[in-house]
C-alpha positions as CSV (number, residue, x, y, z in Angstrom):
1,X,-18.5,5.2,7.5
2,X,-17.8,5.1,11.1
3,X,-15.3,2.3,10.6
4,X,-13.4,4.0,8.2
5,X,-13.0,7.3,10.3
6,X,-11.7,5.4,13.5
7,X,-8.9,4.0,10.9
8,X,-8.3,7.4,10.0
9,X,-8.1,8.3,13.3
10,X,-5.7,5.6,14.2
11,X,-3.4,6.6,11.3
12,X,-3.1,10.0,12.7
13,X,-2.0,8.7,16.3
14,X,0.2,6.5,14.6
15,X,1.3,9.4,12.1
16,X,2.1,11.4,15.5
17,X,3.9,8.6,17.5
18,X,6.3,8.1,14.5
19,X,7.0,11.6,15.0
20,X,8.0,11.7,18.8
21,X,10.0,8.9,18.0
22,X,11.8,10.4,14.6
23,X,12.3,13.9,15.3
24,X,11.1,14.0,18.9
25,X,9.1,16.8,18.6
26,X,5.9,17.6,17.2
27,X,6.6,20.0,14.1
28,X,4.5,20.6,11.2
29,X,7.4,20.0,8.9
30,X,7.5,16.5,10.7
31,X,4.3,15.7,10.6
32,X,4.5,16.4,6.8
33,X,7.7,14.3,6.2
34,X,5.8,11.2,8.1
35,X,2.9,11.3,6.6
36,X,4.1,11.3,3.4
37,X,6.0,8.4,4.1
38,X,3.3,6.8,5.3
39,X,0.2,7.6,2.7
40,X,2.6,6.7,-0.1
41,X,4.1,3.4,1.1
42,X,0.0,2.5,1.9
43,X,-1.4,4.1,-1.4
44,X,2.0,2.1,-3.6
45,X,0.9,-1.1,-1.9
46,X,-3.1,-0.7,-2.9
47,X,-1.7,0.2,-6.4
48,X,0.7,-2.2,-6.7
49,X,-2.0,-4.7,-5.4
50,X,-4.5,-3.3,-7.9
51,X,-1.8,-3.9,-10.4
52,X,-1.6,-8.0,-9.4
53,X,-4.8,-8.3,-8.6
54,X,-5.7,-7.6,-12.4
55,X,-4.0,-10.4,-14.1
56,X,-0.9,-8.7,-15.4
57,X,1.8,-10.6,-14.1
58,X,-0.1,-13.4,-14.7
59,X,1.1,-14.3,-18.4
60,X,4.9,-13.6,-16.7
61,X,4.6,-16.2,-14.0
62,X,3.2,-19.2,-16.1
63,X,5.3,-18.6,-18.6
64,X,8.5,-18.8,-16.3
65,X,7.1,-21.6,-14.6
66,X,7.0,-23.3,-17.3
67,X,10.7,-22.5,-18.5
68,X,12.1,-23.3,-15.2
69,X,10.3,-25.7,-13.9
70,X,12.1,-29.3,-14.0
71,X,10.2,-32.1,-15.8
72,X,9.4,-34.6,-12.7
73,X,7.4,-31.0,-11.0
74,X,5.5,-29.8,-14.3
75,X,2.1,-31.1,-12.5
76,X,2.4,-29.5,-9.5
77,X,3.8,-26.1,-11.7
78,X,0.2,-26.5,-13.6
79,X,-1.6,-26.6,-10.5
80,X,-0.3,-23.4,-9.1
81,X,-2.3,-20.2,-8.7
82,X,-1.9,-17.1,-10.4
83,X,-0.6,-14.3,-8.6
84,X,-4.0,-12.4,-9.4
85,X,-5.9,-15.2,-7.9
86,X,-4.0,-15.8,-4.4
87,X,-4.5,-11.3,-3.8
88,X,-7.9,-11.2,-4.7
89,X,-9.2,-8.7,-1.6
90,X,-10.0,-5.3,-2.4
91,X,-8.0,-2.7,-3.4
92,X,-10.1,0.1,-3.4
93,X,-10.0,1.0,0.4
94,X,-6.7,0.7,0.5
95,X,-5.7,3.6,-1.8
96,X,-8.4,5.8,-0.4
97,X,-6.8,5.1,2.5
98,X,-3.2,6.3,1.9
99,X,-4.8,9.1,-0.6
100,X,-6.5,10.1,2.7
101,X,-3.2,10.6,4.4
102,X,-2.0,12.2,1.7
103,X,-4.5,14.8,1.0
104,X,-4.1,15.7,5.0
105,X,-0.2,15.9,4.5
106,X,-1.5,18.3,1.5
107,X,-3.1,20.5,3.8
108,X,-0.7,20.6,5.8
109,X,2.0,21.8,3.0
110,X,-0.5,24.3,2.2
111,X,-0.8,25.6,5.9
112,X,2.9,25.7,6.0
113,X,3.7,28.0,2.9
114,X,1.0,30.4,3.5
């Protein structure tokens, strides 16, 4: 738990250096574009690793490997991994991660219209 709030922390310093360096001030309305940018790039790569991680590009890629694949390499094609074997880390803290950030650039959209 105590791990998990020094990342958050660390992705709120980072959030606020991106802004000095983008807008060069420190403005709620820049704080909300960055973070946005930030929680959904991290939250689309833990879904899109979820997504891989699963096994559904998995029919896809051994299926083109073995359309494309020339005759003398068909071995070494068979022996390749899946995609959801080679990402096989977890997913789960990476999405709570950038839904963190995102729920925090939430607040902040509700601070700013009220």
């Amino acid at each position: 738990m105590k791990r998990k709030i020094i990342y958050f922390l660390v992705m709120q310093l980072i959030i606020l250096i991106l802004m000095l360096i983008a807008y060069g001030s420190l403005t709620l309305t820049s704080y909300i574009n960055i973070s946005f940018y930030i929680g959904g790039s991290i939250t689309f790569i833990g879904l899109m690793i979820y997504v891989v991680s699963g096994g559904f590009f998995d029919i896809f890629v051994t299926s083109t490997r073995k359309v494309f694949t020339p005759k003398h390499m068909k071995k070494t094609a068979n022996e390749m991994r899946v995609p959801s074997e080679v990402l096989s880390f977890p997913y789960k803290p990476i999405i709570a991660f950038g839904l963190s950030c995102l729920v925090c650039m939430g607040i902040a959209l509700v601070v700013y219209y009220a």
